[in-house]
mmCIF file of the protein (N, C-alpha, C, O) and its ligand, coordinates in Angstrom:
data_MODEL
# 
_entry.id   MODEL 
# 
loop_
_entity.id 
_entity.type 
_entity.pdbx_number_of_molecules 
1 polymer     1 
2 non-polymer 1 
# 
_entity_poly.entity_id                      1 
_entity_poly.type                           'polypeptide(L)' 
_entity_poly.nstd_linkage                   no 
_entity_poly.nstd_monomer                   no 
_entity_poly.pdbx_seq_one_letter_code       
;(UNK)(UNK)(UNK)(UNK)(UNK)(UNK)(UNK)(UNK)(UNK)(UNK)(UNK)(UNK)(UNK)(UNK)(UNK)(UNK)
(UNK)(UNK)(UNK)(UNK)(UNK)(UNK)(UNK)(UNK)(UNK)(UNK)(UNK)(UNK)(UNK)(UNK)(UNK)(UNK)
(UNK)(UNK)(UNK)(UNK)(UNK)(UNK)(UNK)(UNK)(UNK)(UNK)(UNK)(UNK)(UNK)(UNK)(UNK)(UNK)
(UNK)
;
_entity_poly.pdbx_seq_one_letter_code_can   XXXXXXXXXXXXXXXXXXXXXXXXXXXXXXXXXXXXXXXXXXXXXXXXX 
_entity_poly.pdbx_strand_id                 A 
# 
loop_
_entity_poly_seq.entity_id 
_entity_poly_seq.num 
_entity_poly_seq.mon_id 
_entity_poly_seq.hetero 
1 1  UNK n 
1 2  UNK n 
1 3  UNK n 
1 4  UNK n 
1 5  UNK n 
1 6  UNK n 
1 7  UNK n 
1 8  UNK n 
1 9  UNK n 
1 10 UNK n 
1 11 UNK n 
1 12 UNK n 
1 13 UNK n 
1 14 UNK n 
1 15 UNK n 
1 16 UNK n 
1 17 UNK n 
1 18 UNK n 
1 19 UNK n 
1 20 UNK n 
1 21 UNK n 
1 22 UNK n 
1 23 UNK n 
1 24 UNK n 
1 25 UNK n 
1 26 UNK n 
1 27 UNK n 
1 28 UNK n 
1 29 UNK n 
1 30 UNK n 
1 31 UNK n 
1 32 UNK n 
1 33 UNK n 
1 34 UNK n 
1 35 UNK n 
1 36 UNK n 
1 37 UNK n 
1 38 UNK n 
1 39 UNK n 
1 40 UNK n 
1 41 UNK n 
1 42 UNK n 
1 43 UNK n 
1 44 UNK n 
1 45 UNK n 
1 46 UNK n 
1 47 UNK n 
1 48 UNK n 
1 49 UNK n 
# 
loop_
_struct_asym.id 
_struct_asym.entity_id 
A 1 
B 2 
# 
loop_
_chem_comp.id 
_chem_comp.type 
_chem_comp.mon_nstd_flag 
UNK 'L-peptide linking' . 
ZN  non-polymer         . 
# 
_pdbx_entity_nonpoly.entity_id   2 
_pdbx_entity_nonpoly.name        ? 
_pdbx_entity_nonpoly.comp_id     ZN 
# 
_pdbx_nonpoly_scheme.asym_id         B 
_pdbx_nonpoly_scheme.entity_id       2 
_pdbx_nonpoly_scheme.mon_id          ZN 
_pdbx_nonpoly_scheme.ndb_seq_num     1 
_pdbx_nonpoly_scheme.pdb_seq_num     101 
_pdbx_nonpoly_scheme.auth_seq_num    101 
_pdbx_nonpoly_scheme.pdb_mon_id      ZN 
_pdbx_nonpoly_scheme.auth_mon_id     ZN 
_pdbx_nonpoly_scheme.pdb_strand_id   A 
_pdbx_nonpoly_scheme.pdb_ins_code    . 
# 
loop_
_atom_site.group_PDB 
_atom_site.id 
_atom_site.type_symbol 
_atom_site.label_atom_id 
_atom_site.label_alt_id 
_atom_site.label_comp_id 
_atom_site.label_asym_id 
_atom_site.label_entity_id 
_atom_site.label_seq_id 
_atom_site.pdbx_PDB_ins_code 
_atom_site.Cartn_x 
_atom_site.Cartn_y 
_atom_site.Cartn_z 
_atom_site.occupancy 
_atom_site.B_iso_or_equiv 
_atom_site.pdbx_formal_charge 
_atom_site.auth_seq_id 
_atom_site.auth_comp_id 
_atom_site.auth_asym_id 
_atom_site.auth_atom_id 
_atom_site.pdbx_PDB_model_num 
ATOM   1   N  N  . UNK A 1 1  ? 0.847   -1.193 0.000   1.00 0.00 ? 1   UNK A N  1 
ATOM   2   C  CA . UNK A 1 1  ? 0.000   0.000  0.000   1.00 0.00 ? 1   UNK A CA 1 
ATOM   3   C  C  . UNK A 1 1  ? 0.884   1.246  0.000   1.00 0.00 ? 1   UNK A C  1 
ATOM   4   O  O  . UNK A 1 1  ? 1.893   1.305  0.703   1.00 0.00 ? 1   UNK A O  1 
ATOM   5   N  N  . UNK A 1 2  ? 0.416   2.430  -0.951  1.00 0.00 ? 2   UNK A N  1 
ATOM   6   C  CA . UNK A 1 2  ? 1.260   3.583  -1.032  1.00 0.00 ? 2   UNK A CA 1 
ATOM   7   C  C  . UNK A 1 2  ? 1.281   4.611  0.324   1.00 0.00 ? 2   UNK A C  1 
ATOM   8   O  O  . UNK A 1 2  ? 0.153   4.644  0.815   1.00 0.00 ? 2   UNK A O  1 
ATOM   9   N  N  . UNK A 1 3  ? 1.812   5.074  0.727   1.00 0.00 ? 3   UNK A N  1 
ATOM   10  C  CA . UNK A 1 3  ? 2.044   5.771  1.787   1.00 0.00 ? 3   UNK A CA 1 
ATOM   11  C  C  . UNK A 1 3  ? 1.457   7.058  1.381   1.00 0.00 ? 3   UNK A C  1 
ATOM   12  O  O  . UNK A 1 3  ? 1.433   7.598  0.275   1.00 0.00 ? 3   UNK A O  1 
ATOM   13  N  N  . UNK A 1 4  ? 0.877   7.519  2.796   1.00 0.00 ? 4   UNK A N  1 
ATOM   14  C  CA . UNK A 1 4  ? -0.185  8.884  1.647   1.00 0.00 ? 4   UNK A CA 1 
ATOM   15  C  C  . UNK A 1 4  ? 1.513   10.089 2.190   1.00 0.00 ? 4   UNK A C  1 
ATOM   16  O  O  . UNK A 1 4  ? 1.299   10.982 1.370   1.00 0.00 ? 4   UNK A O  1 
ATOM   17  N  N  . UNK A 1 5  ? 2.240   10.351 2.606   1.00 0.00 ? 5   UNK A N  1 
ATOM   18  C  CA . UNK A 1 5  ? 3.229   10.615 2.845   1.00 0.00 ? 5   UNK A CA 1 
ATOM   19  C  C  . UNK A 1 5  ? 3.960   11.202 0.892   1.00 0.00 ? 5   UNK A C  1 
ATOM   20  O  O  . UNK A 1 5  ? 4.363   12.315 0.556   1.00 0.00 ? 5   UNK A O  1 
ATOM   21  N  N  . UNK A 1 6  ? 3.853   9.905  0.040   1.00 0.00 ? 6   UNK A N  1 
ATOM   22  C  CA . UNK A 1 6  ? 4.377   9.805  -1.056  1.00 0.00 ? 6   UNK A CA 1 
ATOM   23  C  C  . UNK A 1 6  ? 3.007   10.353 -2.188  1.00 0.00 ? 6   UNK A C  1 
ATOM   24  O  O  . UNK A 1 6  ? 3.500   10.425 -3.313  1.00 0.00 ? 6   UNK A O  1 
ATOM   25  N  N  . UNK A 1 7  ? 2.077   10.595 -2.211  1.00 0.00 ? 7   UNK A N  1 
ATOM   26  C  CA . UNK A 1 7  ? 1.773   11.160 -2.710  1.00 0.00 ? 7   UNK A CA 1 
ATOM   27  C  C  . UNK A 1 7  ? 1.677   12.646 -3.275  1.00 0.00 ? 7   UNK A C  1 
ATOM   28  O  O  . UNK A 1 7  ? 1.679   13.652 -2.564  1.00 0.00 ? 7   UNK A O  1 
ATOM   29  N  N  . UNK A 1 8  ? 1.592   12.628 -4.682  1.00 0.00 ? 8   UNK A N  1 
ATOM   30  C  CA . UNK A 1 8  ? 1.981   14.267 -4.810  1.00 0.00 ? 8   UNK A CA 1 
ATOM   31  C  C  . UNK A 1 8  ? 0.479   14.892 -5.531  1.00 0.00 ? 8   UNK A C  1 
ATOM   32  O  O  . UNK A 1 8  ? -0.516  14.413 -6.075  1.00 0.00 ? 8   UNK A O  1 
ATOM   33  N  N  . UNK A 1 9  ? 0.990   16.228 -5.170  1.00 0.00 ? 9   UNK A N  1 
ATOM   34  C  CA . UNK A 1 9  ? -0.712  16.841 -5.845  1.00 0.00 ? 9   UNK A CA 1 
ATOM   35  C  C  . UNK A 1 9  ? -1.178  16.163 -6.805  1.00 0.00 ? 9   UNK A C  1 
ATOM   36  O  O  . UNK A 1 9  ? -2.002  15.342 -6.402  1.00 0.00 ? 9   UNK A O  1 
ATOM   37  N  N  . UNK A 1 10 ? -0.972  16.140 -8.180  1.00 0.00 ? 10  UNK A N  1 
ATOM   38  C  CA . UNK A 1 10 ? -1.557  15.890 -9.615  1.00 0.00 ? 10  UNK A CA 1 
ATOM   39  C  C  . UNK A 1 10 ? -2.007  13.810 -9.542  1.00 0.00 ? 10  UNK A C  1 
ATOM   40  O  O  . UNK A 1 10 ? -2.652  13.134 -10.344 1.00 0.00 ? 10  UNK A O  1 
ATOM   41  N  N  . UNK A 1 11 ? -1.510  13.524 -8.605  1.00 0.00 ? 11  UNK A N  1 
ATOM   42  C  CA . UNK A 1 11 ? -2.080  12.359 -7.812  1.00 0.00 ? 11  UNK A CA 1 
ATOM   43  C  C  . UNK A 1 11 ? -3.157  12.146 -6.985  1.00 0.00 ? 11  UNK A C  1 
ATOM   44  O  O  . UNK A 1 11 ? -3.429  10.987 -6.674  1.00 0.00 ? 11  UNK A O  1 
ATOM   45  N  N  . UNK A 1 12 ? -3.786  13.017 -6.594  1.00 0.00 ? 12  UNK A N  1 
ATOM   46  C  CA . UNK A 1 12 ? -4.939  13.576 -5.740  1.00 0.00 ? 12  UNK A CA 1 
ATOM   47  C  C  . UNK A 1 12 ? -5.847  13.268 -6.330  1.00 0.00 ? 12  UNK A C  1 
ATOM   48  O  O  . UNK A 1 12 ? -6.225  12.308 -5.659  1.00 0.00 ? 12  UNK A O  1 
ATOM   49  N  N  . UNK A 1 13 ? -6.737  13.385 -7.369  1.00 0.00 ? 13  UNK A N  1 
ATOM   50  C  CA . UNK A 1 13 ? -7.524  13.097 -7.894  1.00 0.00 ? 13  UNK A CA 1 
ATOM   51  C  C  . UNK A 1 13 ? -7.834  11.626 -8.041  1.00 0.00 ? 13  UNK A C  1 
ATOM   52  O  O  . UNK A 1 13 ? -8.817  11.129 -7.491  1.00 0.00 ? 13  UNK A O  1 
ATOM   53  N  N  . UNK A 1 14 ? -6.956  10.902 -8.817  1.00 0.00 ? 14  UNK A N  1 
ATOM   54  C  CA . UNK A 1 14 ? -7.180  9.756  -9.292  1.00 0.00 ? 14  UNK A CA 1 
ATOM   55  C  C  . UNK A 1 14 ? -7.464  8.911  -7.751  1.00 0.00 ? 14  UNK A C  1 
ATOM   56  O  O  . UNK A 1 14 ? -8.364  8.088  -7.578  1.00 0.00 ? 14  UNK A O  1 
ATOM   57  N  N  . UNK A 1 15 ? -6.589  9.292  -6.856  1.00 0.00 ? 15  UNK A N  1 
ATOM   58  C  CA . UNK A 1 15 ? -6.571  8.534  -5.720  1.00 0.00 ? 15  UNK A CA 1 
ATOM   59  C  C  . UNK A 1 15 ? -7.651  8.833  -4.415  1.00 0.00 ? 15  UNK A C  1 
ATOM   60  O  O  . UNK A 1 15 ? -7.792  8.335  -3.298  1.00 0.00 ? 15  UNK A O  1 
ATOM   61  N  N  . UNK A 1 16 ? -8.283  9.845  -5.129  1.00 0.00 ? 16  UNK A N  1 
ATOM   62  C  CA . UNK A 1 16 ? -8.971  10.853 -3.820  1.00 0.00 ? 16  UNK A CA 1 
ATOM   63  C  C  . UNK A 1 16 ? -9.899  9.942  -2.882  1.00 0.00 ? 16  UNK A C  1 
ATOM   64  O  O  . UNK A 1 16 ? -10.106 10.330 -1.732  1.00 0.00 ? 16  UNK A O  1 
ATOM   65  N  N  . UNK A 1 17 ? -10.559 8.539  -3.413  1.00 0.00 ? 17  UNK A N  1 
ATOM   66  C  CA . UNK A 1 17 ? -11.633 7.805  -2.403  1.00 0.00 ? 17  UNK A CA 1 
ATOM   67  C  C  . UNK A 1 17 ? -10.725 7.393  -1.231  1.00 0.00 ? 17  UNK A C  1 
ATOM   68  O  O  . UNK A 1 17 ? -11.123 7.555  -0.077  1.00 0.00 ? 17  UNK A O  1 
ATOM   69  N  N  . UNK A 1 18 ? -9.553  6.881  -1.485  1.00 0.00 ? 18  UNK A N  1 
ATOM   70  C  CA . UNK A 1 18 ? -8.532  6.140  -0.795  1.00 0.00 ? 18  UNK A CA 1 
ATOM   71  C  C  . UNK A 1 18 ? -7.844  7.362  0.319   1.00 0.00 ? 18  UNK A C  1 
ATOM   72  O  O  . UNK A 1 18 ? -7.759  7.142  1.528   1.00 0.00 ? 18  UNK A O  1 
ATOM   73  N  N  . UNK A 1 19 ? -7.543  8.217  -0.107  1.00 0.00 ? 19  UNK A N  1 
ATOM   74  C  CA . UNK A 1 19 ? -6.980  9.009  0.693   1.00 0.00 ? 19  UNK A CA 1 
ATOM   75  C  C  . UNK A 1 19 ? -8.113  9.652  1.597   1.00 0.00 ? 19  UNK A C  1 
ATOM   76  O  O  . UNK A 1 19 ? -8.054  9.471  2.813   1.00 0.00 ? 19  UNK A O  1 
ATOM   77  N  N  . UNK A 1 20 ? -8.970  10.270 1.137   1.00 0.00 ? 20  UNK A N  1 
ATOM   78  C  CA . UNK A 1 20 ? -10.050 11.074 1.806   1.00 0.00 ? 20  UNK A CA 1 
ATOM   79  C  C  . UNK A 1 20 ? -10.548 9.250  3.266   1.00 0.00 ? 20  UNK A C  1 
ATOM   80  O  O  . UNK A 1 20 ? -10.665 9.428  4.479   1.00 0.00 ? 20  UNK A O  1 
ATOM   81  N  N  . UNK A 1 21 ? -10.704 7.912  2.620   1.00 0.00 ? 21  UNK A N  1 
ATOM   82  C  CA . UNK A 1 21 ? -11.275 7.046  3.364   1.00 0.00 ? 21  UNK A CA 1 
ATOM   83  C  C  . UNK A 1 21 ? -9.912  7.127  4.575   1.00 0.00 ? 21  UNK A C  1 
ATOM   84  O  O  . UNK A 1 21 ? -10.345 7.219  5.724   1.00 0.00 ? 21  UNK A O  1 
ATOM   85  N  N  . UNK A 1 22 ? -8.468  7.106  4.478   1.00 0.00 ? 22  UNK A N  1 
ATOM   86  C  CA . UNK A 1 22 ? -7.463  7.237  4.942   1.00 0.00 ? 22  UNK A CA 1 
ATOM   87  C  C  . UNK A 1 22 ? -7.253  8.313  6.067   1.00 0.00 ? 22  UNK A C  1 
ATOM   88  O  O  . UNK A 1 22 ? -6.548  8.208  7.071   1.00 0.00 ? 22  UNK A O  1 
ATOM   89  N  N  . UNK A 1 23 ? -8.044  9.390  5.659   1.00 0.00 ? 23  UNK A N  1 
ATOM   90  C  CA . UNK A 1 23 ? -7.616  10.581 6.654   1.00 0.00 ? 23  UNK A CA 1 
ATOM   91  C  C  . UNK A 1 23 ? -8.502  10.893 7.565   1.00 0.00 ? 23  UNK A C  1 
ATOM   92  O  O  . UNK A 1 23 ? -8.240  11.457 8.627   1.00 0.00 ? 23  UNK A O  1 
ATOM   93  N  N  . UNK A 1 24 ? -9.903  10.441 7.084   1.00 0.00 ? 24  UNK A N  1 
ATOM   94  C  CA . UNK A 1 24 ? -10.832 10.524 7.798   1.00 0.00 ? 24  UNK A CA 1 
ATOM   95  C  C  . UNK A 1 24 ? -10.968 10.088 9.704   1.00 0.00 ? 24  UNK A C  1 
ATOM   96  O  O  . UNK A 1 24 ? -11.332 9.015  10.187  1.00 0.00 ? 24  UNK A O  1 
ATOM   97  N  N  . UNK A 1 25 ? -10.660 10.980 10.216  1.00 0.00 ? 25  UNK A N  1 
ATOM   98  C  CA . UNK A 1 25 ? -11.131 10.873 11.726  1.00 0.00 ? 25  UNK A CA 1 
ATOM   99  C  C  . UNK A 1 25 ? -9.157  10.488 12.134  1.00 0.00 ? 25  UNK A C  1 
ATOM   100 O  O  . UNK A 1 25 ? -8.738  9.448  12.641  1.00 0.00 ? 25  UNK A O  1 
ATOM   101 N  N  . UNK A 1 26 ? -8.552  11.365 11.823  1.00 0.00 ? 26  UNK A N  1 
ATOM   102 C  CA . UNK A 1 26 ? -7.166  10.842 11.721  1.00 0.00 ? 26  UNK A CA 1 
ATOM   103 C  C  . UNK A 1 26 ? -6.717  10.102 13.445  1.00 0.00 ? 26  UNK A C  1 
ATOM   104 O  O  . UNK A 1 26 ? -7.551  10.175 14.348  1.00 0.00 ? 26  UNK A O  1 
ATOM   105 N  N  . UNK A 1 27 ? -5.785  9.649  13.608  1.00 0.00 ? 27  UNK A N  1 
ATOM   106 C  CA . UNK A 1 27 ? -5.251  8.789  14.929  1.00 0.00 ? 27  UNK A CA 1 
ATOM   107 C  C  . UNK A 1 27 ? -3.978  9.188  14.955  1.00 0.00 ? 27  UNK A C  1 
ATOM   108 O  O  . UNK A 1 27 ? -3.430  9.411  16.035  1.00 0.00 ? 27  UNK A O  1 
ATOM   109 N  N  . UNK A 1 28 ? -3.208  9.363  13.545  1.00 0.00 ? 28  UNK A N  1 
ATOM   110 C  CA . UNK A 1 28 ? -2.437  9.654  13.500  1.00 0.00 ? 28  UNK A CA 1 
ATOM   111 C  C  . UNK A 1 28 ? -1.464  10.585 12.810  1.00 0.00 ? 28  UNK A C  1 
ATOM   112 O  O  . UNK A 1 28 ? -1.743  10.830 11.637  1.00 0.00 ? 28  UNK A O  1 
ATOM   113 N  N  . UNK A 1 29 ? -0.183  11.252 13.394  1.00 0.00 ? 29  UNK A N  1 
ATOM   114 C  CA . UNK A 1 29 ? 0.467   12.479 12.740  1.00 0.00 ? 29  UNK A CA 1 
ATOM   115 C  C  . UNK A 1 29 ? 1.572   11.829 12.044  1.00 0.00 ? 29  UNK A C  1 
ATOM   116 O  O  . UNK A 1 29 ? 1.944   10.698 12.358  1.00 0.00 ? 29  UNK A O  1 
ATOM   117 N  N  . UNK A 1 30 ? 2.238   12.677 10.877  1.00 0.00 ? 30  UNK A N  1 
ATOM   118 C  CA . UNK A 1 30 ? 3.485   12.213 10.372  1.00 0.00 ? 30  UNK A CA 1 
ATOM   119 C  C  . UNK A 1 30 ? 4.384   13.041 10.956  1.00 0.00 ? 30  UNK A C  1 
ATOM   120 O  O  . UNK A 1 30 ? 3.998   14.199 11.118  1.00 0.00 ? 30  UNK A O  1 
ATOM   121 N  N  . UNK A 1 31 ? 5.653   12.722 11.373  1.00 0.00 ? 31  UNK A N  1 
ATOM   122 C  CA . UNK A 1 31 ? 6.473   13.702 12.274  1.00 0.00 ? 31  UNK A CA 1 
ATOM   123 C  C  . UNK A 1 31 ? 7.276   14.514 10.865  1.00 0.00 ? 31  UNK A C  1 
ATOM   124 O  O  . UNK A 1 31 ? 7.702   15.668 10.903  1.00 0.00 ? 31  UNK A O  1 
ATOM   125 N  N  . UNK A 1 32 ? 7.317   13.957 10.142  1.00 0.00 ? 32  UNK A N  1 
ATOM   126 C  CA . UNK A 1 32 ? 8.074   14.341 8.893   1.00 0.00 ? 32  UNK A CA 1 
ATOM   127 C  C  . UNK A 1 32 ? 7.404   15.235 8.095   1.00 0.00 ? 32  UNK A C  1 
ATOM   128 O  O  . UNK A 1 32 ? 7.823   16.373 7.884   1.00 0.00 ? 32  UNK A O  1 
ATOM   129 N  N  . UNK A 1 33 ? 5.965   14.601 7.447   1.00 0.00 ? 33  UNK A N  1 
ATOM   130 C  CA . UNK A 1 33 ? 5.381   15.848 6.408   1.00 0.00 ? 33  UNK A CA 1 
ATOM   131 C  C  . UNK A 1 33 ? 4.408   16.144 7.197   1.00 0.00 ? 33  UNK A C  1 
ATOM   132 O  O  . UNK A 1 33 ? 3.781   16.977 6.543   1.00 0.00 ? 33  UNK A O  1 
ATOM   133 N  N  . UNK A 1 34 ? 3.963   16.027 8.013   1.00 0.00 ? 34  UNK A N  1 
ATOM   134 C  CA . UNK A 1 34 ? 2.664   16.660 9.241   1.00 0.00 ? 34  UNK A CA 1 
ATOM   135 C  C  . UNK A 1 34 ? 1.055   16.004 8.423   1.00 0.00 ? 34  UNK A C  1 
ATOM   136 O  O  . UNK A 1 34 ? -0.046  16.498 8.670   1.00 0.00 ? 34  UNK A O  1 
ATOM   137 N  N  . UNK A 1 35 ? 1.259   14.896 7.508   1.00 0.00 ? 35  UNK A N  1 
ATOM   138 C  CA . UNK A 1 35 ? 0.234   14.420 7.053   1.00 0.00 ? 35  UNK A CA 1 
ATOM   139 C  C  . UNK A 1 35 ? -0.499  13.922 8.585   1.00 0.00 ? 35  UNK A C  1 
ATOM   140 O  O  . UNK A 1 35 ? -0.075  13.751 9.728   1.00 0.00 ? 35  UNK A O  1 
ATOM   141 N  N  . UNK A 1 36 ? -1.522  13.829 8.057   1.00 0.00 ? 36  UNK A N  1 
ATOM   142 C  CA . UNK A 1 36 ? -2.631  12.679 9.369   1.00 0.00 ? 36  UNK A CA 1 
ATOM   143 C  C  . UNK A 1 36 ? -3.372  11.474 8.502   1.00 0.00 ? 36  UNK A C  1 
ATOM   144 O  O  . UNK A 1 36 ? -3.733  11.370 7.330   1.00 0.00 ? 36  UNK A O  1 
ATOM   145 N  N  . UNK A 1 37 ? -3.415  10.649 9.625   1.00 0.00 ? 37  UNK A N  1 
ATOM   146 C  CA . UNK A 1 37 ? -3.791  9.340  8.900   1.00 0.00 ? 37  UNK A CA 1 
ATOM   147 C  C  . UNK A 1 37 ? -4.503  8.759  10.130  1.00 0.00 ? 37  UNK A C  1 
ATOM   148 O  O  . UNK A 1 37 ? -4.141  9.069  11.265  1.00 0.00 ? 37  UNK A O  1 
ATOM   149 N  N  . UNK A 1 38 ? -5.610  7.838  9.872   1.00 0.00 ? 38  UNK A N  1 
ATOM   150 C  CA . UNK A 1 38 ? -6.286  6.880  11.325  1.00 0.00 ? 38  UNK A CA 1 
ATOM   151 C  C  . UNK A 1 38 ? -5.252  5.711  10.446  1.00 0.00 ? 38  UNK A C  1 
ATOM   152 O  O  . UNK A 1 38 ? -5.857  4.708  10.826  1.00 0.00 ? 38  UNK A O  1 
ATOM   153 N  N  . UNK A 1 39 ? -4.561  5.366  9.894   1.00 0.00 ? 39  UNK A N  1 
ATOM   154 C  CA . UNK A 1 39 ? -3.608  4.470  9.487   1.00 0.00 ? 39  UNK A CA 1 
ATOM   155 C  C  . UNK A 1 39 ? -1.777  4.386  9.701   1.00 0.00 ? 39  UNK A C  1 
ATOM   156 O  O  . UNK A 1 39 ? -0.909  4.225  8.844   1.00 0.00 ? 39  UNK A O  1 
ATOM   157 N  N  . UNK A 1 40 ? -1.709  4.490  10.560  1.00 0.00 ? 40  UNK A N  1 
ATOM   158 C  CA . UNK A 1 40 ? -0.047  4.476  10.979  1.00 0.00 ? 40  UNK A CA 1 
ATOM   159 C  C  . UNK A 1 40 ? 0.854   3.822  9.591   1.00 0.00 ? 40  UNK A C  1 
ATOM   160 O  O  . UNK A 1 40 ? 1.699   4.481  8.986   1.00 0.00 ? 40  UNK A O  1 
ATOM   161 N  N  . UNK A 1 41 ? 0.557   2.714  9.325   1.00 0.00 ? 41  UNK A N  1 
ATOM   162 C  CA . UNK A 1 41 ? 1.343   2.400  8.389   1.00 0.00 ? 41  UNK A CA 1 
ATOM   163 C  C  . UNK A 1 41 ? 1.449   3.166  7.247   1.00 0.00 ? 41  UNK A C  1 
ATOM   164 O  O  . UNK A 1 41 ? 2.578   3.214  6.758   1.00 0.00 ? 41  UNK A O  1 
ATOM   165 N  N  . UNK A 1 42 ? 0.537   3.801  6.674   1.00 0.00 ? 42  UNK A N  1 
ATOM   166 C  CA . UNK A 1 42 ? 0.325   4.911  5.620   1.00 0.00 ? 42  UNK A CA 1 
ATOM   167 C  C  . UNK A 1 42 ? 1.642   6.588  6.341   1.00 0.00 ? 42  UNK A C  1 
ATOM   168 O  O  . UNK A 1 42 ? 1.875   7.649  5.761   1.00 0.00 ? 42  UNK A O  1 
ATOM   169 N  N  . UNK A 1 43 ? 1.819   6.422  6.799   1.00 0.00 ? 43  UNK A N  1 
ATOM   170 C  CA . UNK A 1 43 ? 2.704   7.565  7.363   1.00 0.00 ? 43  UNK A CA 1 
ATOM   171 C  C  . UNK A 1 43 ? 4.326   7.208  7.357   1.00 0.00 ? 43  UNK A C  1 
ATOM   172 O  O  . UNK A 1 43 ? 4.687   6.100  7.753   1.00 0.00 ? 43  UNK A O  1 
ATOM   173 N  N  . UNK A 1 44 ? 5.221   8.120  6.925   1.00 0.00 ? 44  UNK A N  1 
ATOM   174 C  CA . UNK A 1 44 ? 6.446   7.390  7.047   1.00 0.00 ? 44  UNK A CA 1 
ATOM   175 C  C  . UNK A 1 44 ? 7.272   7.786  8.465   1.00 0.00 ? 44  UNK A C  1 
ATOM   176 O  O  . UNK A 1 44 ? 8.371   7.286  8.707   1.00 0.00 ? 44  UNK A O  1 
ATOM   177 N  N  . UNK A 1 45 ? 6.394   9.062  9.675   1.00 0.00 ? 45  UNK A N  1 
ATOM   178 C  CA . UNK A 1 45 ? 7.054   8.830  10.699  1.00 0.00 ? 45  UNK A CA 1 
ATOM   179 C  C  . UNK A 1 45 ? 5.897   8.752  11.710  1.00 0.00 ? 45  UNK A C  1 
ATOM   180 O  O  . UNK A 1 45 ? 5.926   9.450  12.724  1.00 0.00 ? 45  UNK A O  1 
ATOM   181 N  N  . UNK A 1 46 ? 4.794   7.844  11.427  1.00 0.00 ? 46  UNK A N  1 
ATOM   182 C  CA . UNK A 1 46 ? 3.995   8.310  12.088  1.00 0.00 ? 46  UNK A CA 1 
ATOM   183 C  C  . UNK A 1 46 ? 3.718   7.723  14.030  1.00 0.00 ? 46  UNK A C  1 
ATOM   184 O  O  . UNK A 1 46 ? 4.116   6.792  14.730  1.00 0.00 ? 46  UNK A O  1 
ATOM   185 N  N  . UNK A 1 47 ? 2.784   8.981  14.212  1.00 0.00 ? 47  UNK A N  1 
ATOM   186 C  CA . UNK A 1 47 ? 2.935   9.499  15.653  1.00 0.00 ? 47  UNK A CA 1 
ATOM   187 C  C  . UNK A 1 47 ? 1.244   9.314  16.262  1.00 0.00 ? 47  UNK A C  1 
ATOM   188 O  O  . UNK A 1 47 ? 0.362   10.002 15.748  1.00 0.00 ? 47  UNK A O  1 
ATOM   189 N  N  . UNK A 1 48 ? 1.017   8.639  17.033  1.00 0.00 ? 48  UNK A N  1 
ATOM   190 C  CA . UNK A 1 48 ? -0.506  8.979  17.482  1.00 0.00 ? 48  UNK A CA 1 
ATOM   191 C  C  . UNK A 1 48 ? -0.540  10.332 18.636  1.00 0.00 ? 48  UNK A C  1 
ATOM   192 O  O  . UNK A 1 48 ? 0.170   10.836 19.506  1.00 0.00 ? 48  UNK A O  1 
ATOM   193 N  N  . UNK A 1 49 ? -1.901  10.517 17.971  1.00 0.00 ? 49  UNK A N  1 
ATOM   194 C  CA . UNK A 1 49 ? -2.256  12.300 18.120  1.00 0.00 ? 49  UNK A CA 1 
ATOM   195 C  C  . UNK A 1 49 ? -2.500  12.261 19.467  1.00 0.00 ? 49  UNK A C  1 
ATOM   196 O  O  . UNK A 1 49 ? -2.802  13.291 20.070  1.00 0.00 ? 49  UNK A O  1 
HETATM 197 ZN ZN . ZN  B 2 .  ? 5.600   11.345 6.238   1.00 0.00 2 101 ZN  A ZN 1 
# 
């Protein structure tokens, strides 16, 4: 599974159900790009909030 970490804008679209289902009600922070995720593994330093 892609790390939402590695995603770039012009990628947003195609991927948007997956990411939007991903971020929703987040659990967790990335210490690196400050993404949020309720998916830790999707994060490449991730941190619960
Ligand atoms: Zn990251």
């Amino acid at each position: 599974m892609k790390k939402l970490c590695k995603f770039k804008d012009k990628k947003f679209e195609e991927n948007k159900a997956f990411i939007l289902l991903h971020t929703k009600e987040p659990k967790f922070i990335c210490r690196k790009c400050l993404r949020v995720s309720n998916n830790k593994k999707l994060l490449c330093k991730g941190e619960a909030i």
